[in-house]
N, C-alpha and C positions, 0 to 999 in steps of 0.2 A: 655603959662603958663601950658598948660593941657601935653606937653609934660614933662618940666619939673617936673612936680609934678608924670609922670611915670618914669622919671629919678631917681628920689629920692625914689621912692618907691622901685624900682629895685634893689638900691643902700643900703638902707637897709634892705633888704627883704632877700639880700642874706650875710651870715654870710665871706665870703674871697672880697665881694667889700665891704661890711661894714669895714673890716679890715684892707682893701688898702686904702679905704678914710682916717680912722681914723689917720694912718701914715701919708697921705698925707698930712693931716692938722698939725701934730708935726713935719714935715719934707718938709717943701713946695719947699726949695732948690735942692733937692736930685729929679731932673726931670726923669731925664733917669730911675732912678730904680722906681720911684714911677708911670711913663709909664709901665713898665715892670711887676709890681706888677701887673698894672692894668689890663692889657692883658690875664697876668697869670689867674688872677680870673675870666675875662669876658668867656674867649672862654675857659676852662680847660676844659675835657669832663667830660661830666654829670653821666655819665654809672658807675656804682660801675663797681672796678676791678674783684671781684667775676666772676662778669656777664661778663665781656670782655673775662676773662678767659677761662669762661664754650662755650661760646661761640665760641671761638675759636679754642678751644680744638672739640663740636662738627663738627663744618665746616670740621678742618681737618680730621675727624673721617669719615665723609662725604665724600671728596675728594676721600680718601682714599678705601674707600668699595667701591665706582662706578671703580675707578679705576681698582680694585678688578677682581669685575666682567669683566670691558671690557679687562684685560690681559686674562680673561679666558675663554671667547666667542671666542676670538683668538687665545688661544692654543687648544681650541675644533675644530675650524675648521680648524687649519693647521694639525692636527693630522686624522683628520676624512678624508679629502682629500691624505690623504697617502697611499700608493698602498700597503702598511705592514698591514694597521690597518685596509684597506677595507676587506683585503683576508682573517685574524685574526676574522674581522666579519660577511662574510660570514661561517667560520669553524663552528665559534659558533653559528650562528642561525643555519645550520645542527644536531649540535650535539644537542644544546635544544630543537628542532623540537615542536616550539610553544608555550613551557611553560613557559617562558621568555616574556615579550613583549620588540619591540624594543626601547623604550627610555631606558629602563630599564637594555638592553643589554648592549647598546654604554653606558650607565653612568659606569659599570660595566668594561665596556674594558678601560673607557678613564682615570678611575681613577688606572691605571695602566703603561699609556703612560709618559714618560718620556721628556718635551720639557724645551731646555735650561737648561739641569740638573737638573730640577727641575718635581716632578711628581706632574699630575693634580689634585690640588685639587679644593673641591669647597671651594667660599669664604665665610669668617665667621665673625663676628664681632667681635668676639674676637682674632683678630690678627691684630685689629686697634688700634692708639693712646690712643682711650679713657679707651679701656680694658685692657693696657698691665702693669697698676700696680696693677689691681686685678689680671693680669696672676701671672705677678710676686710672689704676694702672695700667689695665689698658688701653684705657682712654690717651690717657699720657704716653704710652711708646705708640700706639698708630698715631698718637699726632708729630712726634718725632719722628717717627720710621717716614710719614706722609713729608712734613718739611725738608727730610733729607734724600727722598726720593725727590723732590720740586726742585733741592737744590744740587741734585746732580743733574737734572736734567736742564738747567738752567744752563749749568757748566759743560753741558754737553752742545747745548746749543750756542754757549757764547764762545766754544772749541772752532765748533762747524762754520760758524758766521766769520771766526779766524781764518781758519785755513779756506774761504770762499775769498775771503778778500785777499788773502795773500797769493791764490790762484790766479785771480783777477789781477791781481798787482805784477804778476808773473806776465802773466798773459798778455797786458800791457805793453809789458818792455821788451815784452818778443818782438808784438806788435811793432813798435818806434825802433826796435834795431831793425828788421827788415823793410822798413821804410826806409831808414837810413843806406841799407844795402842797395836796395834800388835805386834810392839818388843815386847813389855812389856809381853804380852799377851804368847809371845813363849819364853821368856825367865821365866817365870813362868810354862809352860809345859813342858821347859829341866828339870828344877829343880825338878816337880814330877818325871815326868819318872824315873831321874835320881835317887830320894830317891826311888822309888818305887821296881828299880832294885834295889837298895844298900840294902832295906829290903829285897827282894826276895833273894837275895844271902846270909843276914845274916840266914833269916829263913831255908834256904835249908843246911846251915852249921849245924845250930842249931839241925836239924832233922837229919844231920848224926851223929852228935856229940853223941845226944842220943841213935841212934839207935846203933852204936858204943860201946857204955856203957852198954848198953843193951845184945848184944852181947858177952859184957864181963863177963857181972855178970852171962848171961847163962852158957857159958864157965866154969867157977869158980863155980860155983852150982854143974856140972856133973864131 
């Protein structure tokens, strides 16, 4: 009796075998699916999806960074055992003669070594599962922020290349009016000169004219 009565308790206690039963009892023919319901609701995992997710996502995230690292303990050591990288590091502890310490050197040379095409880096967490759609977003505003810095600078220069040419265009017409002024300017100076002679020659008429008449009335007096 004491089991049954944890039957039942279990049975309403939880909201999808409460739901299965209640079918079962509108539906008593219907075995195999109302098996099936039952199943369904007894053993379905418990775990919100959420959590399976996050879960999952770190494991791999996990996986992944040890992995990480043991690709890179082994491209440090296939490189440090190389007769290129040893002779490379003996150059440079001569040339640093001490100022260097040597973890400090080889981290120095190694992130420089090239294994399987790829150059050594260290691993980072942000080149695991978990980080690569906050990369991504990042990726995506430095590449907006980049396009929109290119395209003010764009606009800054096709500003500048404005206002050059409109200086220029200035600059020009200053140009052609003070050209214009000087014509004007020497065509206003021919035109004295020119009266100036044209007087100087009437007056020098004028003075022999007189002096002419002058000369006559002498004449004509004696």
């Amino acid at each position: 009796q004491f089991q049954q009565l944890a039957k039942a308790y279990e049975v309403l206690s939880s909201p999808q075998l409460r739901e299965a039963y209640d079918y079962y009892l509108a539906h008593p023919n219907e075995q195999l699916y109302n098996r099936y319901r039952f199943y369904q609701a007894r053993y379905q995992p418990k775990l919100p999806l959420l959590h399976l997710i996050v879960g999952l996502l770190l494991f791999i995230t996990a996986i992944q960074y040890i992995n990480a690292w043991t690709l890179y303990h082994r491209h440090c050591r296939i490189a440090s055992s190389s007769p290129q990288f040893l002779a490379k590091l003996a150059t440079e502890r001569q040339r640093q003669q001490q100022s260097v310490s040597e973890h400090e050197l080889r981290r120095r040379l190694l992130s420089s070594v090239v294994v399987d095409g790829r150059v050594i880096d260290t691993p980072s967490l942000f080149n695991t599962l978990l980080f690569w759609p906050l990369r991504s977003l990042w990726l995506l505003w430095s590449s907006r922020h980049e396009r929109r810095r290119l395209r003010l600078m764009e606009e800054k220069a096709e500003a500048a290349a404005e206002e050059r040419a409109k200086a220029e265009e200035e600059q020009a017409r200053h140009r052609a009016e003070e050209r214009l002024r000087l014509r004007q300017v020497g065509r206003e100076r021919k035109m004295r000169e020119q009266q100036l002679r044209q007087e100087a020659i009437e007056q020098r008429t004028k003075e022999k004219a007189e002096a002419e008449r002058a000369r006559l009335q002498q004449k004509a007096a004696v």
